[in-house]
C-alpha positions in Angstrom: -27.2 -29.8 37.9 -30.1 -31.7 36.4 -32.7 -30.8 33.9 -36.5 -31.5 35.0 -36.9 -32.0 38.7 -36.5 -35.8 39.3 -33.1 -35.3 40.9 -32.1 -38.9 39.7 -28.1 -37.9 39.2 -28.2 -36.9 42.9 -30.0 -40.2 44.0 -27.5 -42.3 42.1 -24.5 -40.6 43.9 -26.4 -40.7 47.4 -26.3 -44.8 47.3 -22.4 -44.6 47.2 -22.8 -42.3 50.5 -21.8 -39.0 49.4 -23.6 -36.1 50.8 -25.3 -34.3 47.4 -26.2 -30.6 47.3 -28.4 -30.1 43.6 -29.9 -28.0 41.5 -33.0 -29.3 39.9 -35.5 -28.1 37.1 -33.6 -25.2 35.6 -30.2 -24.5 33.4 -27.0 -24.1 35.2 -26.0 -21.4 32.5 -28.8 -19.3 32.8 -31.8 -19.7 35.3 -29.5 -21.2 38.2 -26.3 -19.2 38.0 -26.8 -17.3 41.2 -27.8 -21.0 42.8 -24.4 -22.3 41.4 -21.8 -19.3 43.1 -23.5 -20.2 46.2 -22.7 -23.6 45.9 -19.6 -23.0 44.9 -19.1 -20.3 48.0 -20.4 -23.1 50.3 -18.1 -25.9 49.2 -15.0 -24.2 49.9 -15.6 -22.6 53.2 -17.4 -26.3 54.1 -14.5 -28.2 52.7 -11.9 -26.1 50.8 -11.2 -28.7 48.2 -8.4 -28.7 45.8 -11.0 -29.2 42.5 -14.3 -29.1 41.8 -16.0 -30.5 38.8 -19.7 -29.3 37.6 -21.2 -31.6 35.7 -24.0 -29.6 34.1 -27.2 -30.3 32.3 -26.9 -31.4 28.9 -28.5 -28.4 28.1 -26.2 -25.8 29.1 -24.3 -23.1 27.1 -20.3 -23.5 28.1 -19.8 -20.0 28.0 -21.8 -18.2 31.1 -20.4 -20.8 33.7 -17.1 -20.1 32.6 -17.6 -16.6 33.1 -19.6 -16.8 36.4 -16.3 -18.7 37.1 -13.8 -16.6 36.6 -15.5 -13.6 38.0 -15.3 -15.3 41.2 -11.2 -15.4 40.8 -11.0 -12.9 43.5 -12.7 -15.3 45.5 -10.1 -17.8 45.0 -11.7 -19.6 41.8 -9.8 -20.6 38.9 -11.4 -21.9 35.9 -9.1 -24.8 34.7 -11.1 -26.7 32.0 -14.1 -27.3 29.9 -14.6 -30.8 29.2 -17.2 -32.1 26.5 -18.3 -35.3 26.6 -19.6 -37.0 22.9 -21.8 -39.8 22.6 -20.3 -41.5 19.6 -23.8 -43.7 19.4 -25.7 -40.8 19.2 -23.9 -37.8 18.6 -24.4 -37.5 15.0 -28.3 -37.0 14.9 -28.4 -35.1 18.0 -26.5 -32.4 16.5 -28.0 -31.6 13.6 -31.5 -30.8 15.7 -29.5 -29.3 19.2 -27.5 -25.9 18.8 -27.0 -26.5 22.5 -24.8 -29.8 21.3 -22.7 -27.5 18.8 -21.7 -25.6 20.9 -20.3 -27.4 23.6 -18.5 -29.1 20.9 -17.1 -25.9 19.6 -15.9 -24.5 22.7 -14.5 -27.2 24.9 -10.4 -28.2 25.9 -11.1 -31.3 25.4 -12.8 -33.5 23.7 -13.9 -37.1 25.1 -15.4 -40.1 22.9 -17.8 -42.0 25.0 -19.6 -45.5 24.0 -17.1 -45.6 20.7 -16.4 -49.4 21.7 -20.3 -49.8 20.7 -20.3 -48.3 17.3 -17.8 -49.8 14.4 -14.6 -48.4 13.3 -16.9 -46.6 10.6 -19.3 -45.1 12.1 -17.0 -43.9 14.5 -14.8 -42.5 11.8 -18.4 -40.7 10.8 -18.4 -39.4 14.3 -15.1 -37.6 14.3 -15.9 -36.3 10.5 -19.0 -34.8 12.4 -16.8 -33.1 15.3 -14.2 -31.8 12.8 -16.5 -30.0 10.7 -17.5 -28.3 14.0 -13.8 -27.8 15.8 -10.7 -29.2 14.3 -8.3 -27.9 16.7 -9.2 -29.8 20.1 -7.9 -32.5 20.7 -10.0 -35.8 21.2 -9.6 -38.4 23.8 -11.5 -42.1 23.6 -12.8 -42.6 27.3 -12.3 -46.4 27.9 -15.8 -48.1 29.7 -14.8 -48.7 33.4 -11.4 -47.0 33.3 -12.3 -43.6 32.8 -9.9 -40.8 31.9 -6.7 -40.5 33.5 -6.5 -37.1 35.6 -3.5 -36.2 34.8 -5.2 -35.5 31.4 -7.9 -33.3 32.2 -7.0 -31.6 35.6 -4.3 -28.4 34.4 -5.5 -27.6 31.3 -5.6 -24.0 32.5 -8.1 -22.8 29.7 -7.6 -19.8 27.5 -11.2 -20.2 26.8 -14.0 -17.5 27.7 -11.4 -14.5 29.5 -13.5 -12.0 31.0 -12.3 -9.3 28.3 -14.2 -12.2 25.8 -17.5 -11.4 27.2 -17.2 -7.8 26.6 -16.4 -8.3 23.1 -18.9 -10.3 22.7 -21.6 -8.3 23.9 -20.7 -5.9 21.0 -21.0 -8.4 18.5 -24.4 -9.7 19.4 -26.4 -11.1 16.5 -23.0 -11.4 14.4 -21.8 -14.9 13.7 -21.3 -17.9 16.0 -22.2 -16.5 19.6 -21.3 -19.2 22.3 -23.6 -17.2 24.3 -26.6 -16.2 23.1 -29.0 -13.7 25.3 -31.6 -16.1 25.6 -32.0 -17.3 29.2 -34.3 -20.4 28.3 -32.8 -21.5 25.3 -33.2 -25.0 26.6 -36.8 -24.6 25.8 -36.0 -24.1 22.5 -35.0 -27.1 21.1 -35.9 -29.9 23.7 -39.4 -31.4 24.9 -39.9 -32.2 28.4 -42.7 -34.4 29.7 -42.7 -34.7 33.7 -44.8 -37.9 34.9 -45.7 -37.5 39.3 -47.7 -40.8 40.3 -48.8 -41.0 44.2 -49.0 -44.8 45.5 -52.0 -45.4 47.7 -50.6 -48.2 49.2 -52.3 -50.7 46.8 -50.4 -53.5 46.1 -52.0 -53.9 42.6 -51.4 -50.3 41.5 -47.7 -51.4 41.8 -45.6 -51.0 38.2 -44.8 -54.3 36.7 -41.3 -54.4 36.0 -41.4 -56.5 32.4 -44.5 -54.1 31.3 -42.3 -51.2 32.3 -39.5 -52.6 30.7 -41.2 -53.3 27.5 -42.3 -49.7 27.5 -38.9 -48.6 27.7 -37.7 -50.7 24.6 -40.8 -49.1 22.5 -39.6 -45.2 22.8 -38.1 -44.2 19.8 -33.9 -43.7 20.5 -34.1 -40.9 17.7 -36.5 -39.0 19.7 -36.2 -40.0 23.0 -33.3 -38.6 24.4 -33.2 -39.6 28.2 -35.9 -40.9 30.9 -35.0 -41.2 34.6 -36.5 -41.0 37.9 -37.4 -42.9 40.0 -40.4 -46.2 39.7 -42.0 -48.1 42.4 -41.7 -51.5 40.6 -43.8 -54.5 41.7 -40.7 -57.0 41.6 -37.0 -57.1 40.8 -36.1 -54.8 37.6 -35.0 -57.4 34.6 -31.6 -56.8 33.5 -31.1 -55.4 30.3 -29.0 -58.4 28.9 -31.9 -60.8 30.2 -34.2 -61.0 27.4 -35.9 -64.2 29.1 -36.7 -62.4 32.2 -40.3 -62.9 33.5 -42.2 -61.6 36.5 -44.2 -64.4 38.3 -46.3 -63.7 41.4 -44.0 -65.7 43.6 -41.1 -62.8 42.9 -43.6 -59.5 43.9 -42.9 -57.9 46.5 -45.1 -56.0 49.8 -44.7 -52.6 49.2 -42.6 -52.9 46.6 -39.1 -52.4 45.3 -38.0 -48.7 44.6 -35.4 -47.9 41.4 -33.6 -45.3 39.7 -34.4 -45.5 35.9 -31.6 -44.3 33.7 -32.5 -44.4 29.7 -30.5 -42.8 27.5 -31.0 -43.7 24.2 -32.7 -47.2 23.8 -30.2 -48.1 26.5 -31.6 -48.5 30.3 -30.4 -49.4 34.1 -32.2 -49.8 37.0 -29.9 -49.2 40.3 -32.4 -49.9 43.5 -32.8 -47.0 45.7 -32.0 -48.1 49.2 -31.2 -44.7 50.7 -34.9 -42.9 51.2 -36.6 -40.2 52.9 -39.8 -39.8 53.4 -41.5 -38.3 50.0 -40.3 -41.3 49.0 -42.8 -43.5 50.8 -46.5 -43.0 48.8 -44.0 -42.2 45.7 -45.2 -44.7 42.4 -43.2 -42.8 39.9 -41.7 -39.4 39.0 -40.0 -39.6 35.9 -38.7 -37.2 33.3 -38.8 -37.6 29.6 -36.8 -35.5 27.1 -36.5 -35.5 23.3 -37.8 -33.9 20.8 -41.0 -34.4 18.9 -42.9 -35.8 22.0 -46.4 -34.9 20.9 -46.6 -37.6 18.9 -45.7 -40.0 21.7 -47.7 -38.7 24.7 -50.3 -41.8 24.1 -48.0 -44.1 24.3 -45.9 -42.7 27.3 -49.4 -42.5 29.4 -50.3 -45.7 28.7 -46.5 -47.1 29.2 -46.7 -45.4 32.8 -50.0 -45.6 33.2 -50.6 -42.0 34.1 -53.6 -39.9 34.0 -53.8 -36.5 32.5 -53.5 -34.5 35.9 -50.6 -36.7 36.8 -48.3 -35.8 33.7 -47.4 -32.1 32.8 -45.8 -31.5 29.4 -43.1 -29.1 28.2 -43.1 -28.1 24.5 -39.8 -27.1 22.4 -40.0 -23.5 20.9 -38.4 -24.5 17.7 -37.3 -22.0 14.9 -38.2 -19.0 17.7 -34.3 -18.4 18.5 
């Protein structure tokens, strides 16, 4: 489930050759529920797999999937474990400006601290301060970069969390404390800005996207502001690596046609992962990108001019802040 309509998740998975069925350009909590016990429905008469994991937006509310999930029980559904996943680089300035980030780390199993090898032993201790103050009874788990989580951890959990008798109570306690479901059923447009870029290529070699002017762009956006950009970028070259500060584009290395990528920027951090697998929208595509964060406004000059997109080639998305 992806938030915005770039479908870059799916695109990543579909170069290691497995077949992708997504839901774009909603919530998975509210506006795609119905979508997602189809889905669900479909996957177990297609392949009746042991587990399935649903990796949501970073937008959704824990609480109505769980739900939706356990009212399929008689359908042969079990709801085994919520999972939250904490950037310890960013985590603690994201959620003093996201309820949505709260809450998942409120109501969760399990707790997993991603990126803490990047952040020092006090910052990090900074970070659990921050998750304590908002759930002291979960128990936390550092995820080790390219080793994962073991399964054996996560899978039989057999969450308590969310019970079907939970939701009725809840409903009669609306607007009373802590609600980890609030009735609003585009809450993600409450607290996070979307810009959506769409750039046609007309087969013009010299409207191609320099990679190091792209890549410069990408260093500029603010990290405390910028939350993620991904799509996908027709580049004019090869895409620098991020460790290569010395990387240069000469004509020699561009391209005919050239090179198609999936962005992924999360944070001031970036990769580029080429997209061999295409169909055909993706053959007069130059860019479709999503940008989310908060306070965009401010940046809109310097995103058009870092894509290079006119006004009817960028649509914009504004947060509804304080109107909860």
């Amino acid at each position: 489930n992806e938030f915005g309509d770039a479908e870059t998740d799916s695109a990543l998975i579909r170069e290691s050759h497995i077949q992708v069925t997504e839901m774009t350009n909603g919530c998975l909590c509210c506006v795609l529920v119905g979508q997602m016990k189809r889905a669900l429905q479909e996957m177990k008469e297609r392949y009746n797999p042991d587990r399935i994991i649903i990796e949501t937006s970073g937008s959704a509310f824990p609480a109505p999937i769980a739900w939706q999930i356990r009212e399929m029980e008689h359908l042969g559904f079990h709801l085994d474990a919520i999972l939250t996943v904490i950037d310890c680089i960013n985590f603690c300035g994201y959620q003093d400006t996201s309820y949505t980030a709260r809450l998942q780390a409120q109501y969760t199993d399990l707790i997993l601290l991603n990126k803490w090898e990047h952040v020092t032993e006090r910052q990090l201790d900074i970070v659990v301060d921050h998750v304590n103050e908002l759930n002291t009874d979960t128990p936390r788990l550092k995820a080790i970069a390219g080793y994962g989580v073991d399964p054996e951890v996560v899978f039989g959990l057999d969450t308590a969390l969310f019970a079907i008798s939970q939701s009725a109570a809840l409903d009669a306690t609306k607007g009373h404390g802590d609600d980890p479901a609030p009735n609003q059923p585009d809450h993600h447009n409450l607290e996070v800005d979307l810009i959506e870029i769409s750039r046609k290529w007309p087969g013009d070699a010299s409207q191609l996207i320099c990679p190091n002017t792209f890549v410069a762009f990408l260093k500029s956006l603010p990290c405390e502001d910028v939350y993620r950009v991904k799509g996908i970028v027709r580049l004019a070259g090869h895409a620098p690596d991020e460790a290569d500060t010395s990387a240069t584009l000469s004509s020699s290395s561009c391209v005919a046609g050239g090179l198609l990528y999936i962005i992924n920027h999360a944070f001031g951090r970036y990769t580029f992962t080429p997209l061999t697998l295409t169909t055909q929208i993706h053959d007069n595509m130059l860019a479709r990108i999503t940008i989310m964060g908060r306070d965009l406004r401010t940046l809109v000059p310097m995103i058009q001019e870092g894509t290079q997109a006119t006004d009817q080639e960028i649509a914009m998305h504004w947060a509804r802040r304080g109107q909860a």
